[in-house]
Structures are given as C-alpha cells and as structure tokens.
N, C-alpha and C positions, 0 to 999 in steps of 0.2 A: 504494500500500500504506500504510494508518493504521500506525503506530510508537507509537501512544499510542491504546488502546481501552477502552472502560466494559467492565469485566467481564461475561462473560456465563454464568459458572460459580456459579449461585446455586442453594442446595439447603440442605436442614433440618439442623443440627448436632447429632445427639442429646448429645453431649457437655453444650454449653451451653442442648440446649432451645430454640432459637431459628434463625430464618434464619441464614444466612452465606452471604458472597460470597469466594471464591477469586479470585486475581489473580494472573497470572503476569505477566513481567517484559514489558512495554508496554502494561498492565493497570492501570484507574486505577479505583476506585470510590467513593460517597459516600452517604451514605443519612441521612435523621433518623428512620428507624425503629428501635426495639430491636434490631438484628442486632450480627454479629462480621464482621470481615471480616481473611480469612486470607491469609498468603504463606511463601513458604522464599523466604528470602536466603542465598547464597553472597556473590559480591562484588559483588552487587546493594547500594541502598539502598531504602528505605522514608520515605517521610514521609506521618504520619500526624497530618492537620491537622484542627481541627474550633475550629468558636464555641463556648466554653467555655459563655457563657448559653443557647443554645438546645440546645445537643447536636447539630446539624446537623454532617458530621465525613466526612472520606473517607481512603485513603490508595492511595499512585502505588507503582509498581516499577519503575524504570529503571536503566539500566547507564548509564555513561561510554564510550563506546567509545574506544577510542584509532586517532586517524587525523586527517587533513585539515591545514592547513596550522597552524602554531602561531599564525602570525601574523594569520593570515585572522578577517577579522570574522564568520564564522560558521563558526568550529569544531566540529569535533564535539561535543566537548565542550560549549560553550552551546546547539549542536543540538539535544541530548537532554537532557541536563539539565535546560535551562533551561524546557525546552517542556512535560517532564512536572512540575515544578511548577506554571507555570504554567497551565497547563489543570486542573488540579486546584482551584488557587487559584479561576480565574475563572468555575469552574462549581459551587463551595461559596459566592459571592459573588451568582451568578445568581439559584442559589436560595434567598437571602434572608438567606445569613451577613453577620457584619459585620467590615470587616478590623481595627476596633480591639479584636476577641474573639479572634480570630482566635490559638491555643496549637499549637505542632508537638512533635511526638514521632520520633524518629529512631533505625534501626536499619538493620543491616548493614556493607557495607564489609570484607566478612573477604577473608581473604587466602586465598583456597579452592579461586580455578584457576591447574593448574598451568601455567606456561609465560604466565603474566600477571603473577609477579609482578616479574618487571623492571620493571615499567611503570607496578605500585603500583593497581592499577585498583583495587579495595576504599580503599585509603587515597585517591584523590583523589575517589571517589565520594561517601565521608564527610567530605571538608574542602570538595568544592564544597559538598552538602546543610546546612552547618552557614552558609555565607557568604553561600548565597542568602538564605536566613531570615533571616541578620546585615541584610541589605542591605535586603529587604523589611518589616523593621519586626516580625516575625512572630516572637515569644519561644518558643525552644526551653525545653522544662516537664521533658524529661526525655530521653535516648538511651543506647544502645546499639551502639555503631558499632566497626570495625575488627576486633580478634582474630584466629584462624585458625579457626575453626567457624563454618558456617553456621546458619542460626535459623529457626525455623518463632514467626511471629506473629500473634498473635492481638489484633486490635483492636475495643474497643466503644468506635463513636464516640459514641454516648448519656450514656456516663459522663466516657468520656477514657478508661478500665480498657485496660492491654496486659499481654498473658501472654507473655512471654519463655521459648522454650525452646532451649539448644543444643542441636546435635547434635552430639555426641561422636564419633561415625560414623555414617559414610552406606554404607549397606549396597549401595548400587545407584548409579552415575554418573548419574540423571536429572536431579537438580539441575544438573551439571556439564555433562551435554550443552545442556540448556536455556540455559544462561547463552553458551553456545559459539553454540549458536545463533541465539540473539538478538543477537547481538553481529555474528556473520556478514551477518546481515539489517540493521543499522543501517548497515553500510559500503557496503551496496548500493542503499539507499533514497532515492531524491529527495527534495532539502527543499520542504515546500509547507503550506500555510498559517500565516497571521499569526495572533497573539495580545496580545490587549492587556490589560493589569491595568488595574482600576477606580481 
C-alpha cells in the first residue's frame, strides 16, 4: 500500500478559473503549470514548496502518527514525515527545480482531533515540518501552523500566492474521520522504499 501518492483528484476550479489538484492526507502534488492546488488540514501539515525563479512548486499532506518505538531508528514519526517531504522534495528536483531556489510555505498542525490531543499530534506535526526545512537548507517564506481550526488551502505554485481560510466550524466530521483514518492506515503499513535527496 503507497502512504504517499501524486494526487489524482484534478478538475477545473470555477472559483479561480483554472485547473486545481485536491490532495488528501498521503496526497502529494507538483505542477509548473498555472493551476491551484487545494487541501483541508485539521492536525495534518502542508508544505508547500516551489523554485521561486521558475514557479515549478508542489505541496505534501501528511500526518505524524504516533506509535513505534521512540528510540528506534525509524520511527514513525521520521516514517512519514520524513518520507512525505522528501518525495516531494526529490520529485520538484527531478523535474528541473533547483534546491538553492528552493522557498517553503507551511500550514496546519491545529489541535482539531479529539482524543489526540494528549499526544500534541498538530503541534509536533508543525515543529517537525518547520526543523526539517531548518535542516534541509530550504527557507520557510511564510506559515501558518498550530491553532484549534482547521484550514482549507489554496496554493498557486506559479506565483508562490496561498489563500488561507479557517474554518470556524465544521458542519460534518469528514475532515475528522479522514485524518482518523489515515492515521489508522499509517500504523498498519509496511515500510518500503528508499529515498534519496540530490
């Protein structure tokens, strides 16, 4: 089972006029064509990375799961995290980005499911996605991370342009089941394949 897949929810935005790509949480997309590309975060994170000079630009949704040993060299936590960066990273690098252009944008981390937050899952979501970028060289431009509302955002990686909306309430648990069940499926998935940064 992939844990990290290219979006395959693409359809015309009449809002912006333009294609957009939807990405739900294991959902990573990139594009250097004029589109948006959309998500709802609860205590997901977003990073939304793009070559400042060419506009070439994608952004990841992943959760942190909480599980596996602390001390273990490959925790959950660098599992998923690390992986949906990375894969994002080295597939905006394939096609032609360059990593000293290379700007991140960051959003999410709310504290939004309940019965997680003992465990902080939004706040360790947004202190890994800020340490990775730390580590990788990769200057965060702008974020929005932690709160208790989750966000529906809207990225044009052609510009860099993110449309930031809370949501005040959520009329319907889908957000909430979605991230429950993502999260369910990370604890049960075998780790398999390497990644390597350029």
């Amino acid at each position: 089972m992939d844990l990290e897949q290219f979006a395959t929810n693409v359809y015309f935005d009449r809002t912006f006029n333009c294609q957009a790509a939807k990405i739900l949480p294991g959902e990573y997309y990139y594009t250097n064509k004029e589109m948006v590309i959309v998500t709802v975060l609860g205590s997901c994170v977003s990073a939304c990375i793009r070559d400042r000079v060419t506009g070439l630009g994608g952004m990841n949704h992943f959760m942190l799961p909480d599980g596996g040993e602390p001390n273990s060299p490959v925790s959950a936590s660098a599992r998923y995290g690390t992986y949906a960066m990375e894969v994002l990273i080295n597939d905006l690098l394939k096609a032609g980005a360059k990593r000293e252009n290379l700007e991140a944008k960051c959003f999410g981390g709310g504290a939004v499911l309940k019965g997680f937050t003992a465990i902080n899952v939004g706040e360790r979501n947004a202190a890994f996605v800020l340490n990775f970028l730390k580590v990788e060289k990769i200057r965060v431009v702008a974020e929005d991370l932690n709160d208790v509302h989750p966000r529906k955002v809207y990225y044009f990686p052609r510009t860099g342009k993110v449309l930031v909306k809370k949501l005040m309430q959520t009329h319907n648990d889908t957000l909430v089941k979605r991230e429950i069940e993502y999260a369910s499926r990370l604890k049960v998935a075998p780790v398999a394949g390497e990644i390597d940064l350029f």
